[in-house]
N, C-alpha and C positions, 0 to 999 in steps of 0.2 A: 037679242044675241048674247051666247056667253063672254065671259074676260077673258083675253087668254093670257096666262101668268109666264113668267118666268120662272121655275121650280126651284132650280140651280145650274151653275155654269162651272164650267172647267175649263183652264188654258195651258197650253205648253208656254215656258218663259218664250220670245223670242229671240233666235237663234242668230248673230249677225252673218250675213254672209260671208260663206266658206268658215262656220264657225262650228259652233259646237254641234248644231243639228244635221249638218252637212252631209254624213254616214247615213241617216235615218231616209230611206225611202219613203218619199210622198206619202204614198196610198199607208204607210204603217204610221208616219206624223199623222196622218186624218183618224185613222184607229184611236188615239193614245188618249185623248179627251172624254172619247164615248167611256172606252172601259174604265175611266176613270169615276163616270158618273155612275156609271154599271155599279163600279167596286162603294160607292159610299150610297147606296138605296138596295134595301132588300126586297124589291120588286118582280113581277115575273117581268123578263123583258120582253117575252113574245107578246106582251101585253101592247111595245111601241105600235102606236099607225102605219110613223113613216120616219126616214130620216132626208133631211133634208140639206144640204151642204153647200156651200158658195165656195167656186173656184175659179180663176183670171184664166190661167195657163192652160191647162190640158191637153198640154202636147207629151209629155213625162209619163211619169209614174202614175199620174190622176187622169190618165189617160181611162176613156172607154166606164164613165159615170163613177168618179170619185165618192158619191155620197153612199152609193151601193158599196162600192169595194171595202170602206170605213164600217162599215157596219158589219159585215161578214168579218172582216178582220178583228173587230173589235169583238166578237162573240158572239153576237147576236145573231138567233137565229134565224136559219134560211129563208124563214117565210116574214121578217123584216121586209120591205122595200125601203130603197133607197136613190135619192135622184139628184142631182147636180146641176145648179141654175149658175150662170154668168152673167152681172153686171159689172164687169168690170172690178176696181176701187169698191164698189159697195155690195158683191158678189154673198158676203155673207149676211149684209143688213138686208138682201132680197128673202136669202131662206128664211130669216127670222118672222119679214114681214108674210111669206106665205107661209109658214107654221101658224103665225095669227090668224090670219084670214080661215083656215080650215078648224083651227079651234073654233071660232067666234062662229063660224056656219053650222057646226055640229058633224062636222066630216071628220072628226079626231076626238080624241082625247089626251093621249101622252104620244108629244111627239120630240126628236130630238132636231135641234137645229142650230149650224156654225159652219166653218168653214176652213181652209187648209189653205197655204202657199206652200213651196218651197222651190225660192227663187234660185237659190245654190245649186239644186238639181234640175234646173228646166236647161231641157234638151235645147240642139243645136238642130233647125230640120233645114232640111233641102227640098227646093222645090223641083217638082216634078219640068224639065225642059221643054218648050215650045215645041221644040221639032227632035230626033233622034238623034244622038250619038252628037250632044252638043260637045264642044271642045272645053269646057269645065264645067263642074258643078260649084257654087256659091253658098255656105253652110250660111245659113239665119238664125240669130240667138233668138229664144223667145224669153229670156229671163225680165225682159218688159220693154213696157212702149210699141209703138207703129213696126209691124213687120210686114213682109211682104206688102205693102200696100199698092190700092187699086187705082193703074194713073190715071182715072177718072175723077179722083178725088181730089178738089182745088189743095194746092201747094200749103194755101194759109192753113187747110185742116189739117194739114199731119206736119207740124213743127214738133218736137220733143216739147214732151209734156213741160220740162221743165222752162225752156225759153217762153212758150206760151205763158205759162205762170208769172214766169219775168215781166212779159210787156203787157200784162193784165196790171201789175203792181207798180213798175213805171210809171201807166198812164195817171196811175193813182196819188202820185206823190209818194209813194211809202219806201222809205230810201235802203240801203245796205244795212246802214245801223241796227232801224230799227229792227231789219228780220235778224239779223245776228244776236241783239237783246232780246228778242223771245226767242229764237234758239236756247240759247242760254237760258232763259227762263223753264223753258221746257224741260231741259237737264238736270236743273239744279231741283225741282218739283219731282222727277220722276225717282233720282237719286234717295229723296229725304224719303218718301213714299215705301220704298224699297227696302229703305231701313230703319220705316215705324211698322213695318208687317202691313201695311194698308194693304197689300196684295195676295196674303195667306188666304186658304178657302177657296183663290180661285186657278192659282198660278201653281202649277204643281212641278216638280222635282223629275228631270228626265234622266234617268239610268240609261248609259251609255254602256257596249257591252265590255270595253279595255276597265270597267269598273268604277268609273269618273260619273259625273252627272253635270247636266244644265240645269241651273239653280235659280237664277236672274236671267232677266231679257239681258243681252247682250251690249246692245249698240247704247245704251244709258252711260253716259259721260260723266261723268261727279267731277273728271279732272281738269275739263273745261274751261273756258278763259272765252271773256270778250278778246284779249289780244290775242290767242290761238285761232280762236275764230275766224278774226281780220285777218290774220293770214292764208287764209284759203285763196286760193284764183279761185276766179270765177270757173262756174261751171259747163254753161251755153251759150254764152259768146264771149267776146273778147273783155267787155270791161262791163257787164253786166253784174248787179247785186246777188244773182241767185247761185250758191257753193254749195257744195258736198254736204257742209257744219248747217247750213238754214235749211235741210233739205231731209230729209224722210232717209234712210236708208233701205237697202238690200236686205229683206229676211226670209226667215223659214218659220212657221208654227201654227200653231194649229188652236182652235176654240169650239167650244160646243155647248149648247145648254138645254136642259131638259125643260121644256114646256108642256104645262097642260091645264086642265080646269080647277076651277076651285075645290069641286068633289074630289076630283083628284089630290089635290094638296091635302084635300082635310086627309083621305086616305091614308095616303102617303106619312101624315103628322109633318109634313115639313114645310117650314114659315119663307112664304114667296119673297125673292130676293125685288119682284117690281110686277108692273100691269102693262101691258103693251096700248096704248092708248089709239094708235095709229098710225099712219106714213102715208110718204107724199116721194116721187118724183117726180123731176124738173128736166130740161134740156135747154141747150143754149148750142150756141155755133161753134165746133169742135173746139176751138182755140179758145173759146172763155169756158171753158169746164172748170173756172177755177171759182167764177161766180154763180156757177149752177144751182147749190145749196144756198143762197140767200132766196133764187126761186121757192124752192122745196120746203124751205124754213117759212116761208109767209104763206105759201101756201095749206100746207099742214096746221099751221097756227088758225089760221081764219078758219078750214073747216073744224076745228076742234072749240073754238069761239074760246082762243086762249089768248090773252097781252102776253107781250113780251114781257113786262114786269108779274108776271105771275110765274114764270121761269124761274127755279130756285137755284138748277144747275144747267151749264152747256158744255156737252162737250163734240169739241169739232174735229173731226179727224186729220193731222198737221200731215197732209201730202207736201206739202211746202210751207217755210215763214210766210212767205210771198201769199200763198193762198190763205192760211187762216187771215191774214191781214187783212188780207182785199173782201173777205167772207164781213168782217168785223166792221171794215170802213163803210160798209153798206147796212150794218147792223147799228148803226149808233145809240137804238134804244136797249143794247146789250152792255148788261154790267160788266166790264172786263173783268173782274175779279171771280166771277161766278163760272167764268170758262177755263176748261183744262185746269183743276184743281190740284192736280196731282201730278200734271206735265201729259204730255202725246206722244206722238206717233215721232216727233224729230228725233226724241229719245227713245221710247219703246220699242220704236221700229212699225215698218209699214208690209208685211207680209199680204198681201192683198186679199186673198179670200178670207182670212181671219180676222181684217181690221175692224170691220165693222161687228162682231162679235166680240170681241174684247172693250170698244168705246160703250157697247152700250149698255153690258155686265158695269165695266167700272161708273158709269152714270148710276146706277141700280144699285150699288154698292155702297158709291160716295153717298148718296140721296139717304139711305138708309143709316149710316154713319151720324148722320146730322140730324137726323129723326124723322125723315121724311120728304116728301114734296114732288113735283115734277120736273121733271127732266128732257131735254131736248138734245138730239144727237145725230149728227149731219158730218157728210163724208162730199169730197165730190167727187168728181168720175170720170174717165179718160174717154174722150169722145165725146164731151160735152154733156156729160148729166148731173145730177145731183139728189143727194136723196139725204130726206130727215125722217127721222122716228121719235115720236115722244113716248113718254115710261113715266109712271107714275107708283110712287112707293110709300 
């Protein structure tokens, strides 16, 4: 079977909620990566197979197959396909892993694949009433977590993501401090990052039409404080460790990356940013979706016949302090210094179709910065899943 490579990747900064991306229309944020890869390859691009796209929401504007709309909009022509997968949290590490899969089978050659949120713009929907002419209607935000849910589903599965995270880390021992000191760690990493260029090449400049631009992700704190932090209330219950400050925020933005074959790259002349090695997921009982990814992580590793000390980088996608922690206390043969190099998702921000596209570019990046090695990159997933990808550079 062929390799399938990563060629190059493109990200819109992430936007914090109701921020700077807020104006931009879903389906035109999923555009803006493609033609961006369009704009730096003088390729034909009727040449693509497919485009492939990870998105959570699709009640919005990424309504009616997001990865299609992205690609028409972006320029590509008509007779592109394009298709839109949902896992949840790891929505865009799904397209990446089935752009591998069709490279590696010989069903492709140059495909694009990543992923879109824009949580600012997810609609408010209404469900359709039991019976006619009920006496009100009940608007439902989808901008995230459990909605409408089915009363068949026992009560413990559909807690808010984030209190479930909570009583996973609880049982753990893993107290408020610590998650508020990786908070903070996360911040302070993503900040320096931001301003030694370690994100040029991939994080691109979004022209705003009032003439302005999004430059940087957004929700990255530099001005942070452990005592800022401690001041947070809690967030899902009353005296619970898990705040706003240890916790992923609210974003919009969008990632994409060109993949294809080695022939292709030589074509091309352009030097792969990494090697998709393979992926793994996992599932666990809705409310521990926060340990779902240590499944996926060990499992992936044994079919790859990889130690954990052969891992040069890890990077985990920070849905919560609470979760990378609890990810970690079960990883103890993981270097802590070798994960989130350059900070996460506390500070980046958590756009969810995009997140996994963005963690695994920056694995590919970092890796290649340090002259090489392999990499492992694991997200977990709302409703109890978890998924890893390893990359090798």
């Amino acid at each position: 079977m062929r390799r399938p490579l990563i060629l190059d990747a493109a990200r819109t900064p992430f936007g914090r909620y109701r921020g700077g991306l807020s104006g931009v229309r879903v389906d035109d944020l999923a555009a803006l990566p493609i033609t961006e890869l369009l704009r730096r390859h003088a390729f034909d691009p009727a040449r693509v197979d497919d485009v492939l796209y990870g998105n959570t929401n699709g009640a919005g504007e990424e309504n009616r197959n997001v990865g299609r709309m992205a690609a028409l909009l972006a320029g590509l022509p008509p007779t592109v396909p394009g298709v839109t997968v949902n896992r949840l949290c790891a929505s865009g590490g799904e397209a990446i892993a089935q752009a591998g899969r069709a490279l590696a089978m010989g069903d492709a050659d140059l495909l694009i694949a990543g992923g879109v949120e824009g949580m600012t713009r997810a609609p408010f929907v209404v469900p359709r009433p039991d019976r006619p002419f009920a006496d009100r209607l009940e608007p439902v935000s989808t901008a995230l977590g459990w909605r409408l849910v089915n009363p068949r589903m026992p009560a413990e599965w559909t807690v808010p993501l984030g209190r479930a995270a909570e009583d996973v880390a609880v049982s753990l021992g893993i107290t408020r401090e610590q998650m508020d000191h990786y908070a903070l760690r996360s911040h302070r990493r993503a900040s320096a990052a931001w301003d030694a260029g370690v994100h040029e090449g991939f994080a691109f400049p979004v022209l705003l039409p009032d003439g302005s631009a999004v430059r940087r992700d957004e929700s990255v704190r530099p001005e942070t404080s452990l005592e800022k932090l401690g001041r947070l209330a809690p967030a899902f219950s009353e005296s619970g460790p898990v705040t706003a400050g240890n916790s992923s925020p609210l974003n919009d933005g969008a990632a994409a990356l060109l993949m294809g074959t080695e022939e292709v790259a030589d074509e091309l002349g352009v030097r792969p940013l990494g090697a998709l090695l393979g992926s793994a997921v996992t599932a666990d009982e809705p409310q521990r979706f926060t340990l779902a990814p240590v499944a996926a992580i060990r499992k992936l590793l044994a079919r790859l016949r990889i130690a954990a000390e052969e891992v040069d980088l890890w990077e985990i996608n920070e849905a919560f302090a609470a979760m990378a922690l609890s990810v970690l206390h079960h990883l103890p043969e993981v270097e802590r210094e070798k994960v989130n190099v350059h900070g996460g998702a506390i500070a980046y921000g958590h756009p969810l179709g995009a997140s996994l596209p963005r963690v695994v570019v920056d694995l590919c990046r970092h890796l290649r910065a340090r002259g090489g090695g392999l990499g492992v990159a694991a997200a977990c997933v709302g409703v109890g899943q978890g998924m890893a990808i390893v990359v090798q550079v």
